[in-house]
C-alpha positions in Angstrom: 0.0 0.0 0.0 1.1 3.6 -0.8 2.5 5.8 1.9 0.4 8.4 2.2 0.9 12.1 1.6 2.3 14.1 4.3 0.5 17.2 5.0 2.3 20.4 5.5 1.6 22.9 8.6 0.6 25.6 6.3 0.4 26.8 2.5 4.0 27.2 0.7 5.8 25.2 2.7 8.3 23.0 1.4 8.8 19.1 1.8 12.3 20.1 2.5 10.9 23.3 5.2 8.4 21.0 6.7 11.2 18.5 7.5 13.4 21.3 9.0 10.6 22.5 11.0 9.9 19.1 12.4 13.4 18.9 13.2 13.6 21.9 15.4 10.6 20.8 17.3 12.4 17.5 17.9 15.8 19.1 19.0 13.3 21.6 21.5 11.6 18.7 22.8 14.5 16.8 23.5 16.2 19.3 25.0 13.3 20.0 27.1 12.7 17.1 28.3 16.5 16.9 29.5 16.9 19.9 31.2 13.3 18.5 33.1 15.1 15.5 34.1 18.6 17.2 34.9 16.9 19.6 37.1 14.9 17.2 39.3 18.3 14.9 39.8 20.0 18.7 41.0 16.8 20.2 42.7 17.8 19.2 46.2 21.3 19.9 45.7 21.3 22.9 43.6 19.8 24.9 40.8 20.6 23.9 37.0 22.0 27.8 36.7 24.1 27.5 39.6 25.4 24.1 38.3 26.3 25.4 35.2 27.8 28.9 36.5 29.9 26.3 38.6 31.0 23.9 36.0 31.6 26.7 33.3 34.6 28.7 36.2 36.1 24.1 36.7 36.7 24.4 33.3 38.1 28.2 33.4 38.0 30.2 36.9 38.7 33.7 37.0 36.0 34.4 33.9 34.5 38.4 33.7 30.6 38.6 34.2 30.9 39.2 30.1 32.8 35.7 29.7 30.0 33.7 31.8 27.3 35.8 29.9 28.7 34.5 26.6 29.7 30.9 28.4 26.5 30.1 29.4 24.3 31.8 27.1 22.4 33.9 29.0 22.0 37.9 29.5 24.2 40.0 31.9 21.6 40.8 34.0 20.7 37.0 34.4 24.2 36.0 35.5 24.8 39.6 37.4 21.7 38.0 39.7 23.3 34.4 39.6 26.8 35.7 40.7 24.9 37.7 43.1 23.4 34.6 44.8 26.3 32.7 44.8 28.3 34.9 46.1 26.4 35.8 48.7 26.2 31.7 49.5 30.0 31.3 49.2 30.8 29.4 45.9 31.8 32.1 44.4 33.6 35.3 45.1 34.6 38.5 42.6 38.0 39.9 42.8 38.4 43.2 41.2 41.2 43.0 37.8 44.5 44.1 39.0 44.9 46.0 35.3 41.3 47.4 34.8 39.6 47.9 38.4 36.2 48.1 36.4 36.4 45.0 35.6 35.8 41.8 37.9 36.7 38.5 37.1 34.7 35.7 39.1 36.6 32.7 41.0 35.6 29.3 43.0 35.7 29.9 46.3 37.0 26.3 48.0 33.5 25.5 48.7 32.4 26.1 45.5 35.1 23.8 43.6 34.3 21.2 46.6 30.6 21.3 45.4 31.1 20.8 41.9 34.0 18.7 42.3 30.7 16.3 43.8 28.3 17.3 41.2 30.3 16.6 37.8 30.5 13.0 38.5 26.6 13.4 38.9 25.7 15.2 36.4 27.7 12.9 34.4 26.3 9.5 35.1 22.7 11.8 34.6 23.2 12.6 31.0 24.4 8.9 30.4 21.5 7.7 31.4 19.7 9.7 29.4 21.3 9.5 26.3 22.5 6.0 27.0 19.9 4.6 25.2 20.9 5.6 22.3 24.0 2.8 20.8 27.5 3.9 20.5 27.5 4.4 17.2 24.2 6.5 17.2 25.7 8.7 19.9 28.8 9.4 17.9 26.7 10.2 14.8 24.4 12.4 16.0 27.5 14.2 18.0 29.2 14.4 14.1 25.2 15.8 12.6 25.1 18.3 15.4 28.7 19.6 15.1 28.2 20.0 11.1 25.1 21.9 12.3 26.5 24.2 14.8 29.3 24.9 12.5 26.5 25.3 9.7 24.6 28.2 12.1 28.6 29.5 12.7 29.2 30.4 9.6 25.7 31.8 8.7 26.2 34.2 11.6 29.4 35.1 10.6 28.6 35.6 6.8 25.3 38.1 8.1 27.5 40.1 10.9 30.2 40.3 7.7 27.3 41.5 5.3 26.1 44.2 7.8 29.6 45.6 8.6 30.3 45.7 4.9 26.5 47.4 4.2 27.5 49.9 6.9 30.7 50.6 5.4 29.2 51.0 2.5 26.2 53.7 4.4 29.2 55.2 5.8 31.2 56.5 2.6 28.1 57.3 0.7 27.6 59.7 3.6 30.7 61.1 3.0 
């Protein structure tokens, strides 16, 4: 029997667009679904935020509030508020920058490395056993799809942030 024709969402929408948009609503729901279970497994212990605030100074202490905006992907106010609270609980402490005293950087305190020095074998053995389902070889693939992706979205950034700056330059000297 005949597969049957797949409907698209909505009028001029592509085979090709449908699939994409299918796609992103599987990455979001995946994702979703993970943060859900990686915050229930932390909720006693600590927040997902702090967690990640914690892991992202293991891997390189001593980061500017800028840095861990860009690090973990969130606005300055948002970590300003989250450096705030962890601060003020001890994990964390600012120290101003010897060079530039308008700048802080942000450092572990020894409680805070202590704490995550517990949690990253945690969090670990979580996201195995969520994506552990998943064969080796499936893992490895879909880590190879999504890098090809990210560099993908990478490049279209860059190409658009270079085609403004050039459309500027170009706004610029027809101005003068």
């Amino acid at each position: 029997m005949p597969r049957a024709a797949r409907k698209t969402p909505c009028r001029g929408v592509t085979d090709a667009g449908a699939d994409s948009v299918s796609l992103w609503f599987r990455l979001l729901g995946c994702h979703a679904m993970m943060l859900a279970e990686l915050r229930r497994e932390l909720e006693d212990r600590t927040t997902l935020a702090r967690f990640d605030l914690l892991a992202s100074l293991a891997r390189d202490d001593g980061q500017t509030l800028a840095g861990l905006s860009r690090a973990l992907l969130v606005t300055a106010g948002n970590v300003t508020g989250l450096v705030d609270r962890a601060e003020r609980d001890g994990v964390v402490e600012r120290r101003a920058e010897p060079s530039d005293r308008r700048v802080a950087r942000v450092w572990l305190t020894r409680s805070g490395r202590a704490l995550i020095r517990e949690l990253l074998p945690l969090h670990a053995a979580q996201v195995e056993e969520l994506i552990g389902g998943l064969p080796q070889h499936d893992r490895r693939e879909l880590r190879r799809l999504l890098g090809t992706l990210r560099e993908h979205l990478l490049s279209t950034a860059k190409t658009r942030e270079l085609e403004a700056r050039s459309a500027r330059d170009v706004d610029t000297a027809e101005r003068s």
